[in-house]
N, C-alpha and C positions, 0 to 999 in steps of 0.2 A: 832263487831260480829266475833267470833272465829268459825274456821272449825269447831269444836267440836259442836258447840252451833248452827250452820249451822245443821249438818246430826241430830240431836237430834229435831230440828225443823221439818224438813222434813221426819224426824219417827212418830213424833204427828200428822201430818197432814195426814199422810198414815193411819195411824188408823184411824183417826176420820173422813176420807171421805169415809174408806172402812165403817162405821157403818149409817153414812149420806144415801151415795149409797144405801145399804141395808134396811133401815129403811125410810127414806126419811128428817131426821135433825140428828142433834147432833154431827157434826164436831167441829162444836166451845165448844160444853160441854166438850169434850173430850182436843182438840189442847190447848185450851187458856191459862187455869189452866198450866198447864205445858211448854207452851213456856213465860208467863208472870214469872215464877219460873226461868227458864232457862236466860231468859235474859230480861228486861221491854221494848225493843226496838221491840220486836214482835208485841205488842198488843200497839192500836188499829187499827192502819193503817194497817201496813200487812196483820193482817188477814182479814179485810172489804177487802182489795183491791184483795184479791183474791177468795173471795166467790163466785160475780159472776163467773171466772170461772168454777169453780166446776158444781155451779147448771144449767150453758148454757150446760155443758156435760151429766148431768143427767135430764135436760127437754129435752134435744133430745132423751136421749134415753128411756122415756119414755113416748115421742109421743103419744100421741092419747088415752090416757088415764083420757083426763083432765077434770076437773068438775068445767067447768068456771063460775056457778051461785057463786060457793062456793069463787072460786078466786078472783071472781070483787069486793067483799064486803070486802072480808080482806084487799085488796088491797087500796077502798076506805080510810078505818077505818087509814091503817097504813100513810097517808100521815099528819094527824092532829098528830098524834102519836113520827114520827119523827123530826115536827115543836116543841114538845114539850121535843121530847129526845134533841136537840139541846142548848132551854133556859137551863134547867134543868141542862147540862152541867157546865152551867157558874152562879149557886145557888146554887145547893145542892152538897154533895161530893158524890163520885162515890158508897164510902162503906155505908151510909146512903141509897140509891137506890136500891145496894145492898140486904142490908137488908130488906129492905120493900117487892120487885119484892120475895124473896127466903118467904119469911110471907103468900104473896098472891098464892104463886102454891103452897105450902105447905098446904093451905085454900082450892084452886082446885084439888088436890092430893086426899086430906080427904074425900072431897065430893063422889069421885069416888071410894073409899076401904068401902063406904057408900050405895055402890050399886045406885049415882045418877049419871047422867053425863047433861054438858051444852047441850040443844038442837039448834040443827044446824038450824039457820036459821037469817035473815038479821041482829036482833039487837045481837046475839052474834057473830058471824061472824064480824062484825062492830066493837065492843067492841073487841076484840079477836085481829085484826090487829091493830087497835089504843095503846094497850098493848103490841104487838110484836112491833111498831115501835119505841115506850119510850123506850122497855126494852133494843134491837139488836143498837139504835144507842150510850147508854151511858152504858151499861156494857156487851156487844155484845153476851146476849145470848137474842136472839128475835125467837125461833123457838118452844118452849111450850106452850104458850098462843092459837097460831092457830091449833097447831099439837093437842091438848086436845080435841079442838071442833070437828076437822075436822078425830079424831081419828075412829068413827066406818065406813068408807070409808073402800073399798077393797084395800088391798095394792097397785097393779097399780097405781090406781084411786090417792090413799093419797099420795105417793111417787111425782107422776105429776103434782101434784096441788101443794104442797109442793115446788116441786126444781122452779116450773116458778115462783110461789110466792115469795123466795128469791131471785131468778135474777132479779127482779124488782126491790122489795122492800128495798135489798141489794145494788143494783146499785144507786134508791131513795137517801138512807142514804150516800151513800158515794158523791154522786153530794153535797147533802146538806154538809156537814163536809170539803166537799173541796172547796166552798163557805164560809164558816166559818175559814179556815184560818187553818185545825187540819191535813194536808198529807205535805209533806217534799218529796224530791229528795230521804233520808235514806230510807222513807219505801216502794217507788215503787223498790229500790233494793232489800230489803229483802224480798219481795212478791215475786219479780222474782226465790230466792233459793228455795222458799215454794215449788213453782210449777210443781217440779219434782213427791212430794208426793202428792200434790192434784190430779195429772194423775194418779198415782199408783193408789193410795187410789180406784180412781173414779171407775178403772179397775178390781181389787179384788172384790169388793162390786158386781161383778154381778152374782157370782153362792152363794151369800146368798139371796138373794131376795124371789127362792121359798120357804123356809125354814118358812119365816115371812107372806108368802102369806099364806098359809094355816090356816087361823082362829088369828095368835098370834101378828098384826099388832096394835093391840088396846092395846095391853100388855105390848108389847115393848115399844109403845108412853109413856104411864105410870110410868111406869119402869125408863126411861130414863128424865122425867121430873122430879123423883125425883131423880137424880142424878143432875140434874140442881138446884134443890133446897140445896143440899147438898153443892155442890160445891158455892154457890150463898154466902149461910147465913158464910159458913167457911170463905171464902174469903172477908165477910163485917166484918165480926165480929173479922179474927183472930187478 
């Protein structure tokens, strides 16, 4: 890991935590793509091992905002979800999952430019985390599947539920994967450089927040899922 390859790390992660912060996901649609380009010693370790910090700084500071019916059921859903991103690991290859996960939001995307959207309630909710934890432990974007359901929330509300959700469920996957044999000595170092921008990041991201509060929190989630789609299918396919 060169200086260089260091501070270009820690610029990705300052963007994508200022837009996480603001929005309430999408640090990893933004960091991954470009620290996996940068150098392959990024991804997957580093950046799992330092998610939940990020999201311990943004569930505090959006305290008392949370809508824990909606929480416990994603939460449930995502524990089958990670047992399954884990086999899955060690059968299918990452760009085949890839491909399939960027098919399926692309499938959920459509519905919604359709004028429909998933109704929030235990069996999607359920399915929704089960899908975040396949997708976030074997090609670590796991924050579209729940952010679509849980999207017509008041931003507060979606933000708060959102960042406890991945410090959980983040934290889940990384217990599991380091049970499995997939973190090294290297990547608790290169998480350590990350951390300067995941502070940043977290810090920026607070005078955007009313900007998204006002009405355009559903749009953004949208918007941003299909840049996960983008980034998803490019990345299986190129």
């Amino acid at each position: 890991m060169t200086p260089l390859e260091t501070i270009i790390g820690m610029l990705a992660y300052l963007v994508g935590c200022s837009i996480q912060g603001a929005i309430g996901f999408g640090a990893n649609l933004v960091a991954v793509p470009i620290l996996a380009l940068v150098n392959p010693a990024f991804v997957p370790g580093p950046v799992l091992l330092v998610n939940p910090v990020l999201t311990m700084i943004l569930t505090f500071r959006e305290r008392g905002h949370l809508d824990g019916g909606a929480l416990g059921w994603s939460l449930v859903g995502r524990l089958p979800g990670i047992a399954l991103g884990v086999l899955a690991l060690n059968l299918v290859s990452e760009d085949d999952l890839g491909t399939l996960f960027g098919v399926l939001l692309l499938g959920a995307v459509a519905l919604k430019a359709c004028g429909l959207h998933p109704r929030r309630n235990r069996s999607t909710l359920f399915a929704a985390g089960t899908t975040s934890g396949l997708m976030g432990t074997t090609v670590g974007v796991g924050g579209p599947p729940v952010a679509m359901v849980l999207s017509d929330l008041p931003g507060p509300v979606f933000r708060a539920t959102m960042s406890l959700y991945f410090l959980i469920g983040t934290s889940l996957s990384v217990v599991a994967l380091a049970i499995g044999g997939q973190f090294g000595t290297d990547d608790l170092v290169i998480a350590a450089w990350l951390m300067p921008g995941v502070i940043a990041g977290a810090l920026l991201s607070g005078p955007l927040r009313p900007r998204l509060d006002a009405g355009r929190t559903a749009t953004a989630v949208y918007v941003l899922s299909t840049v996960a789609v983008v980034i998803l299918l490019v990345r299986s396919l190129a």
